[in-house]
C-alpha positions in Angstrom: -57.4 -44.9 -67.0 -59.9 -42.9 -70.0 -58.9 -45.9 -72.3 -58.9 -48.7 -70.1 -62.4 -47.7 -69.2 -62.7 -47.2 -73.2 -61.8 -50.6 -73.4 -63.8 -52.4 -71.0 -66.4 -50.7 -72.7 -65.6 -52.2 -76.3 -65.4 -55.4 -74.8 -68.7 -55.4 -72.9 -70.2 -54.2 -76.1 -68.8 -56.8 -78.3 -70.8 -59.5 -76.7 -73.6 -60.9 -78.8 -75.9 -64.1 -78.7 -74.7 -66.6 -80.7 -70.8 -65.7 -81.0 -68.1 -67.6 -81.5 -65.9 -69.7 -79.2 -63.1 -67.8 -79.7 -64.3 -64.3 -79.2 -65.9 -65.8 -75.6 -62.3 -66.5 -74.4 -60.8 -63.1 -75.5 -63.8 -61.4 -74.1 -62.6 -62.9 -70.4 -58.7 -62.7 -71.0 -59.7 -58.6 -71.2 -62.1 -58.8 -68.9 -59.2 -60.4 -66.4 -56.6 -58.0 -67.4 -58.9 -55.1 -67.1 -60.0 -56.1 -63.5 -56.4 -56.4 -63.2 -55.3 -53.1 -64.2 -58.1 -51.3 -62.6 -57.5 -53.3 -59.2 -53.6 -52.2 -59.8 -55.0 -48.6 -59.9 -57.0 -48.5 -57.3 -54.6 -50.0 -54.9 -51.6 -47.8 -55.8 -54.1 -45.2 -55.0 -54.8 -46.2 -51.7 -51.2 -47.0 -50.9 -50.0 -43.3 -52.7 -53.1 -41.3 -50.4 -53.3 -43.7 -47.2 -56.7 -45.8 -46.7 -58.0 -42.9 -44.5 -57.5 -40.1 -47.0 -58.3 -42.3 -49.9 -62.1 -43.0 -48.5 -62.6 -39.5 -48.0 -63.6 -38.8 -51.4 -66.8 -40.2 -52.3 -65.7 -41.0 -56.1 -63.2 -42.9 -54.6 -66.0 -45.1 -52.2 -67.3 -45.5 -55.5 -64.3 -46.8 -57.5 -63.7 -49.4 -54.6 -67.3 -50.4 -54.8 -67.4 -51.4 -58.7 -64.2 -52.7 -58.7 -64.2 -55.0 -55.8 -68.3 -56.1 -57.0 
């Protein structure tokens, strides 16, 4: 999960005025497969801890929050 973060950061960081088509549409395919993957975690978390246990922890309110906004 580190680098997948580590990732998403790279590619929000990459983004510039003026860039080129191509770096655009490989900026959203990782932007999509990062949503992706983090959705993946979160919900194999959920299903792993049960909904009920899984809100408990206030990180994990947290994790829900960003990745479903």
């Amino acid at each position: 999960v580190i680098i997948l973060v580590f990732l998403n950061t790279l590619t929000i960081a990459s983004e510039h005025y003026n860039q080129p088509e191509w770096l655009t549409e490989v900026q959203d395919v990782a932007n999509k497969v990062l949503l992706a993957l983090f959705t993946l975690e979160m919900l194999v978390k959920m299903y792993s801890l049960g909904l009920q246990a899984y809100f408990v922890s206030l990180f994990n309110r947290f994790d829900c929050f960003v990745v479903c906004g």
